[in-house]
C-alpha positions as CSV (number, residue, x, y, z in Angstrom):
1,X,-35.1,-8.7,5.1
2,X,-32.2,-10.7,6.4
3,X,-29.5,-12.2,4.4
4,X,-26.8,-14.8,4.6
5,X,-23.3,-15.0,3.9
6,X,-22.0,-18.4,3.8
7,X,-18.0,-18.6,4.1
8,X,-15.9,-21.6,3.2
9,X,-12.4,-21.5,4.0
10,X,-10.3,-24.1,3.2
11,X,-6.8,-25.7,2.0
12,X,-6.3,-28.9,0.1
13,X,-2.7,-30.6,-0.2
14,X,-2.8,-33.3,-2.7
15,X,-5.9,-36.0,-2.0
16,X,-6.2,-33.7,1.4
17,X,-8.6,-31.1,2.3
18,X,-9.3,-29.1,5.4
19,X,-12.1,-26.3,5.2
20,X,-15.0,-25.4,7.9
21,X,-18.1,-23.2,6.8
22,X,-19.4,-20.5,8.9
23,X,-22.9,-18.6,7.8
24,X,-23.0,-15.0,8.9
25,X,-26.7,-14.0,9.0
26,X,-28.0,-9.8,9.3
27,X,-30.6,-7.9,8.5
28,X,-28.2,-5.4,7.2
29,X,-26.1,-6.1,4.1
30,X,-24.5,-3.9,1.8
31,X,-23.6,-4.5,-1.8
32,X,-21.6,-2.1,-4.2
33,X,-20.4,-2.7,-7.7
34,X,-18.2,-0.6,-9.7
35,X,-16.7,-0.8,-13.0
36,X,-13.3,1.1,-13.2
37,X,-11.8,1.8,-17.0
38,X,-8.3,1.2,-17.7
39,X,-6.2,3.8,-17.0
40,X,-8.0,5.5,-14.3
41,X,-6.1,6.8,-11.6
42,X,-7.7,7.3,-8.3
43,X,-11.0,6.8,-9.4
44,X,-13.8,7.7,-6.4
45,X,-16.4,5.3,-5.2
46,X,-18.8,6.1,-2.6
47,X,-18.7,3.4,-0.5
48,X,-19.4,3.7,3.8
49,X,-18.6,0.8,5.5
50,X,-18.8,1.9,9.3
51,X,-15.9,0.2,11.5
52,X,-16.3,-1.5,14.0
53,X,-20.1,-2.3,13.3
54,X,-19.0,-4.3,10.1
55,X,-18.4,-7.8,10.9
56,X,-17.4,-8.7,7.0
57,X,-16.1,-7.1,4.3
58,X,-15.7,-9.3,0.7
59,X,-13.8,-7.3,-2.1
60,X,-13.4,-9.3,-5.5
61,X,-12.0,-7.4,-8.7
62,X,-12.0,-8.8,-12.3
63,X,-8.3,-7.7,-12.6
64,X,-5.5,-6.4,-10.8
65,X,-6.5,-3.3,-9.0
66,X,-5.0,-1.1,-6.3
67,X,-7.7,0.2,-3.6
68,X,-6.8,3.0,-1.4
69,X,-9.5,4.7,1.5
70,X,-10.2,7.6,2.7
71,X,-7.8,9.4,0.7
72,X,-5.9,8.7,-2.6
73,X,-2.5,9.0,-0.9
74,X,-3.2,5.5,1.2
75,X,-2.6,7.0,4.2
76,X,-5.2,5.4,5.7
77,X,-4.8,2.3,3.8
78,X,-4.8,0.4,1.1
79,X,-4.8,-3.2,-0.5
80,X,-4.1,-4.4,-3.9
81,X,-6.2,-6.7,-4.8
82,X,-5.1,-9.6,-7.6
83,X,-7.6,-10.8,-10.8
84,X,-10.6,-13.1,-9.0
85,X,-9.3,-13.8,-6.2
86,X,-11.4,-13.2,-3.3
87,X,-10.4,-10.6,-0.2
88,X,-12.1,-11.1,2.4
89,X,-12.2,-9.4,6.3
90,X,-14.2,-11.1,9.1
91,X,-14.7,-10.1,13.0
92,X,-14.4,-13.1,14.5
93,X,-17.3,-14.4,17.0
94,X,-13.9,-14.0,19.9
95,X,-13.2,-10.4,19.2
96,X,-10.3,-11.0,16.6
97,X,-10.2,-9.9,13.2
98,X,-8.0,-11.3,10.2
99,X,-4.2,-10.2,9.2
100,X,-5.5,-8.8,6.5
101,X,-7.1,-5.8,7.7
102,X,-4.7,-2.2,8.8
103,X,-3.4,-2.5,12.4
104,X,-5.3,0.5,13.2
105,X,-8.8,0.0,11.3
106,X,-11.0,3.0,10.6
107,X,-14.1,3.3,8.7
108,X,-14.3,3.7,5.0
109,X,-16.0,6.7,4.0
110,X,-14.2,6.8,0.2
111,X,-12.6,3.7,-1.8
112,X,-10.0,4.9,-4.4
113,X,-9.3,2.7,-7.0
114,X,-6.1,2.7,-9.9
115,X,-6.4,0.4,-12.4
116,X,-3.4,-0.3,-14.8
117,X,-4.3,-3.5,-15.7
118,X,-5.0,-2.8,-19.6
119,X,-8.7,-3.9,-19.1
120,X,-11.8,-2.3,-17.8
121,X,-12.2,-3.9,-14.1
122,X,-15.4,-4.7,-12.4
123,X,-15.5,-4.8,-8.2
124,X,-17.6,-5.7,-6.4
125,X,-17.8,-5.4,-2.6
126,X,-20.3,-7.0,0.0
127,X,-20.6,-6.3,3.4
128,X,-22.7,-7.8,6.6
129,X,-23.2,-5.3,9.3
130,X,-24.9,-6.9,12.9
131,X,-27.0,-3.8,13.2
132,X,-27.8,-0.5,11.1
């Protein structure tokens, strides 16, 4: 079955706003959701998000949460990701992905997840792969 994503992106300064909307469209999308207790340290979630096949990755975490992969020392990276507020990695259609992704990307075969923020956290994360 193929799915959208739709993605708005935009900025407003005062009575000004700038945003574009792009819709990513696949027959392969991924979804994961995982709630994560307070005071769990490292907590593993089997997640595989296969790079560079994945053209988007959307995290989003109902607190403060810090998100390591492939290992729980975040050697291969990590990102700490603040209450409801979107994080969000896309492939561009030129070849160029957003700052927000490691220098070196690999793919995610673990997500680790330390939670400290003194209430249970829910995450959910959504991909959109071109092809299986």
């Amino acid at each position: 079955m193929t799915a959208s994503i739709e993605v708005t992106r935009g900025i407003r300064i005062g009575s000004r706003v700038i945003q574009r909307t792009k819709v990513y469209t696949s027959d392969f999308v991924d979804s994961w959701e995982f709630d994560i207790a307070d005071g769990q340290t490292d907590r593993l979630c089997n997640v595989h998000i296969a790079y560079p096949t994945v053209e988007l990755i959307f995290f989003l975490s109902s607190q403060d949460v810090l998100v390591e992969w492939n290992d729980n020392a975040g050697s291969s990276g990590s990102i700490s990701l603040k209450a409801n507020v979107p994080w969000l990695w896309i492939f561009d259609d030129t070849g160029n992905v957003s700052d927000l992704w490691p220098q070196s990307p690999t793919s995610l075969t673990a997500l680790y997840v330390t939670n400290a923020s003194g209430e249970t956290a829910t995450i959910q994360i959504e991909t959109l792969n071109p092809q299986s």
